[in-house]
N, CA, C and O of each residue as an XYZ file, in Angstrom:
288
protein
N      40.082   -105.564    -17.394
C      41.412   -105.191    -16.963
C      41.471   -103.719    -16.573
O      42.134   -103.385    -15.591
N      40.680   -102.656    -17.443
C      40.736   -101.327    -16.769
C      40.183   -101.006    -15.840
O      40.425   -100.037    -15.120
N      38.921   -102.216    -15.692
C      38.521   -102.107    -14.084
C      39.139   -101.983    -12.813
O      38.981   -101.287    -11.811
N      39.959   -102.965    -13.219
C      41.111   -103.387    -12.249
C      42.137   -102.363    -12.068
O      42.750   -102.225    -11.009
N      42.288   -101.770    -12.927
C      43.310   -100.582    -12.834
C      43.239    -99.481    -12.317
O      44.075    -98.835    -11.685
N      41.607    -99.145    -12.764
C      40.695    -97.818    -12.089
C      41.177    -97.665    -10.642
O      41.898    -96.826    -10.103
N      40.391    -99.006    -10.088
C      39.706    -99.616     -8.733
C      41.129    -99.553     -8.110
O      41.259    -99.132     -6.960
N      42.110    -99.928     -8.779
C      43.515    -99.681     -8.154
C      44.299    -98.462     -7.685
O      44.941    -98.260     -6.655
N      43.977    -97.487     -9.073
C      43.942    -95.981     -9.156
C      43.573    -95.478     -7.754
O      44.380    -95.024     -6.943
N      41.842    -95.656     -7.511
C      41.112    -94.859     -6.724
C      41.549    -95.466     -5.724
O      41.892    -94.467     -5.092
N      41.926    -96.671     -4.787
C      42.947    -96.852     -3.279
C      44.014    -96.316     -3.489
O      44.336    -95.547     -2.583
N      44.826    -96.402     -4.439
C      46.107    -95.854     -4.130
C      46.427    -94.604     -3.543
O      47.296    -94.222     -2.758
N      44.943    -93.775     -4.486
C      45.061    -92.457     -4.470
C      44.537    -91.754     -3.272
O      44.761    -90.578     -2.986
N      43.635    -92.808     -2.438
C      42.941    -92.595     -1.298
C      43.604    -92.915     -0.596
O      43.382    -92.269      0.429
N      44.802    -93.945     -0.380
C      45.830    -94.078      0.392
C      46.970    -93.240      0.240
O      47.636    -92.912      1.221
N      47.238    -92.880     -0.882
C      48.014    -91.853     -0.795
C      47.857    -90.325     -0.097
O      48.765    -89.540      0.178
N      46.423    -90.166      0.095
C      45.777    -89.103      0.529
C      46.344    -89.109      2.131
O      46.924    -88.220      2.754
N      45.874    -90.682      2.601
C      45.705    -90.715      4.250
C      47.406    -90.248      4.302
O      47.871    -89.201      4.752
N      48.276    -91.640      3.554
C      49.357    -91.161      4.017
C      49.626    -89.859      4.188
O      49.562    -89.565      5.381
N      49.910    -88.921      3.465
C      49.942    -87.471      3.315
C      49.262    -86.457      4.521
O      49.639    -85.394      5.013
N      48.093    -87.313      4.739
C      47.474    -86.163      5.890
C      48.274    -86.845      7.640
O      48.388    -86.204      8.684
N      48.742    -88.476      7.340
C      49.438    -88.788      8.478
C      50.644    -88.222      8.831
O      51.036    -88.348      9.990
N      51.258    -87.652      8.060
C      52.368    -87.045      7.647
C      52.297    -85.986      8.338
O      53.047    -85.815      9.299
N      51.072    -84.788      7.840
C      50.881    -83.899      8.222
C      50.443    -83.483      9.546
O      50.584    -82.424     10.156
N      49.881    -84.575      9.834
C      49.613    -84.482     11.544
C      50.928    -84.497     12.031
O      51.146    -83.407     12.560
N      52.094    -85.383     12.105
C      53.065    -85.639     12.508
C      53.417    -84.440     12.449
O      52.897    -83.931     13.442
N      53.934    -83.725     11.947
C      54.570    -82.783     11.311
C      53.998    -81.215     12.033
O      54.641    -80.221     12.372
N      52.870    -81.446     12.070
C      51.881    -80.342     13.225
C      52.152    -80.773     14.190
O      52.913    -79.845     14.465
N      52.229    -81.430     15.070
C      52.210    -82.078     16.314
C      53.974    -81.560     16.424
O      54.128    -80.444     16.921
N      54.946    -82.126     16.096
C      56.201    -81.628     15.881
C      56.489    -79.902     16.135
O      57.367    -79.386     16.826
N      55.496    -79.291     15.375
C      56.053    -77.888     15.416
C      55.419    -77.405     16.671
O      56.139    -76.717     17.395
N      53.719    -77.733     17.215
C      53.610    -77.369     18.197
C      54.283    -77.478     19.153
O      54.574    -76.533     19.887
N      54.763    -79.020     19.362
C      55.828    -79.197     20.271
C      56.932    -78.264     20.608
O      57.239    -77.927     21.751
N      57.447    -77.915     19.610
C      58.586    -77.093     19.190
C      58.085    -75.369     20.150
O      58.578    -74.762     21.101
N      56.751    -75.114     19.138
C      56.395    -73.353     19.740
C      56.738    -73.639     21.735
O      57.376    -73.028     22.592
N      55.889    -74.899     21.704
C      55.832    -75.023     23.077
C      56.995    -74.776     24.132
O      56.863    -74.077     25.136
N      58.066    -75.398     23.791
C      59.078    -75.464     24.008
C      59.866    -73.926     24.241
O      60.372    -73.435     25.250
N      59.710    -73.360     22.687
C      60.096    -72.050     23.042
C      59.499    -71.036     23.705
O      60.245    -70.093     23.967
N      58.104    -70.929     24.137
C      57.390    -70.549     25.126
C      57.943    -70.588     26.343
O      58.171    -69.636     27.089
N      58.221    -72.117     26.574
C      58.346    -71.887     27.882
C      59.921    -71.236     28.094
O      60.157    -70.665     29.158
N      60.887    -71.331     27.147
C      62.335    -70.977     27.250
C      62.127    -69.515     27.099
O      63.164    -68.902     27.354
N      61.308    -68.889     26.828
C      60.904    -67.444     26.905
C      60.516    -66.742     28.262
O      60.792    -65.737     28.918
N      59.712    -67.861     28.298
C      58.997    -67.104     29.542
C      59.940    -67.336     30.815
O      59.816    -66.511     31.721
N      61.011    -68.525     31.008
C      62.312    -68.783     32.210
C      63.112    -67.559     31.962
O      63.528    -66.937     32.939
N      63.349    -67.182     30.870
C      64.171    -66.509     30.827
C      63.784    -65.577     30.959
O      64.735    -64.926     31.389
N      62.362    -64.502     30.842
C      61.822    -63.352     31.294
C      61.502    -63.359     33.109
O      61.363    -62.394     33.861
N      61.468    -64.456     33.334
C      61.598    -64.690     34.843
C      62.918    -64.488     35.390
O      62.980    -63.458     36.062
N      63.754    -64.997     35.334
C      65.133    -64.583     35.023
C      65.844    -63.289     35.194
O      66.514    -62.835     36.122
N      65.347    -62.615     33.495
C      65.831    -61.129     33.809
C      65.056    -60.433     34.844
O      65.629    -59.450     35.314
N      63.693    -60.751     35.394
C      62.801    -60.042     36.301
C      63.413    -60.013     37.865
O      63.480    -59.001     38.563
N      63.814    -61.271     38.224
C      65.065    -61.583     39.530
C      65.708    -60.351     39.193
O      65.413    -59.295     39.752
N      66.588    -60.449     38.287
C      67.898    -59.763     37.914
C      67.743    -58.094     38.115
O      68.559    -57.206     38.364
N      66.298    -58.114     37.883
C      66.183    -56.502     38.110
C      65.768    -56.498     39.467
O      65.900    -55.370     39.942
N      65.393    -57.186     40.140
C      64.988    -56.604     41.297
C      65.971    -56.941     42.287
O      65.889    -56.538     43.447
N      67.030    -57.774     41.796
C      68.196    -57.963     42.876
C      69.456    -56.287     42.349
O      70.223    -55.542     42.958
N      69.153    -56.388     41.453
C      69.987    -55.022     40.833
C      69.100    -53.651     41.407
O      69.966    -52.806     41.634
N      68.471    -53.380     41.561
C      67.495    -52.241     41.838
C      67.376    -52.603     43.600
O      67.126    -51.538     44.165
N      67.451    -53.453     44.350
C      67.692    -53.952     45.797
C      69.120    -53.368     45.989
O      69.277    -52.700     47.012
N      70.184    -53.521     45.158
C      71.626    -53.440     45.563
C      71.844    -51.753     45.604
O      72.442    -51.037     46.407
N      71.069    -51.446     44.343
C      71.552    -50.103     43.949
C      70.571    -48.841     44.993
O      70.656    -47.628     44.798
N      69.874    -49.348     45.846
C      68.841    -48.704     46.765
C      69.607    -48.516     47.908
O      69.719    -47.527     48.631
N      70.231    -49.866     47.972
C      70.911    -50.477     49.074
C      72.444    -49.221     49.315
O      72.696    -48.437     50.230
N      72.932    -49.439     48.459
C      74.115    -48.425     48.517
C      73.917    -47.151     48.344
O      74.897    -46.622     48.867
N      72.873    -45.901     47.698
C      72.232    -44.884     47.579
C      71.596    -44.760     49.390
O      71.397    -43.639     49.858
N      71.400    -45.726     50.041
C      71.161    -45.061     51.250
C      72.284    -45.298     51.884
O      72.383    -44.528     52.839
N      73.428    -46.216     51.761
C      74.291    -46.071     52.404
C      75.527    -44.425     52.122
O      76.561    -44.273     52.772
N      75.105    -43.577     51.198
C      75.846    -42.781     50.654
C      74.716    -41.423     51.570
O      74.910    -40.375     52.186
N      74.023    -41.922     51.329
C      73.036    -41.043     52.336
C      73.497    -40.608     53.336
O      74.097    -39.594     53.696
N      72.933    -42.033     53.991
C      73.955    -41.561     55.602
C      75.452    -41.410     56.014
O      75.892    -41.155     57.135
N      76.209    -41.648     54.728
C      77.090    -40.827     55.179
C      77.504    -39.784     55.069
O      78.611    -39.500     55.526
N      76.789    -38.961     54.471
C      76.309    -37.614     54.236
C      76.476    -36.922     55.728
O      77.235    -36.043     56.136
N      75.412    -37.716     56.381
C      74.413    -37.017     56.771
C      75.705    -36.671     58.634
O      75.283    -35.976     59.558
């Protein structure tokens, strides 16, 4: 009978193992997903502000020569 119990012991505990590491994959896979995600919402949005400066720095060139010539 303690054979039986052992032998029961040692799957459970080896199944309890897998479960646990299936878990853990899930769970990795999940967060990479996640970094991924915010990567790329980082990097749109540094694209983004990069437009933003060069349409702002276009405008502000833009009117600095128009103040120019009317200077001039």
């Amino acid at each position: 009978m303690s054979g039986i119990l052992m032998a029961a012991g040692r799957w459970g505990g080896i199944m309890a193992l897998i479960a646990l590491l299936i878990v853990l994959v899930k769970q990795l896979i999940a967060f990479v997903g996640f970094l991924m995600f915010a990567i790329k919402v980082a990097l749109v949005l540094a694209f983004v502000a990069l437009m933003l400066i060069v349409v702002v720095t276009i405008l502000r060139t833009r009117g600095q020569r128009r103040r120019e010539a009317e200077e001039l």
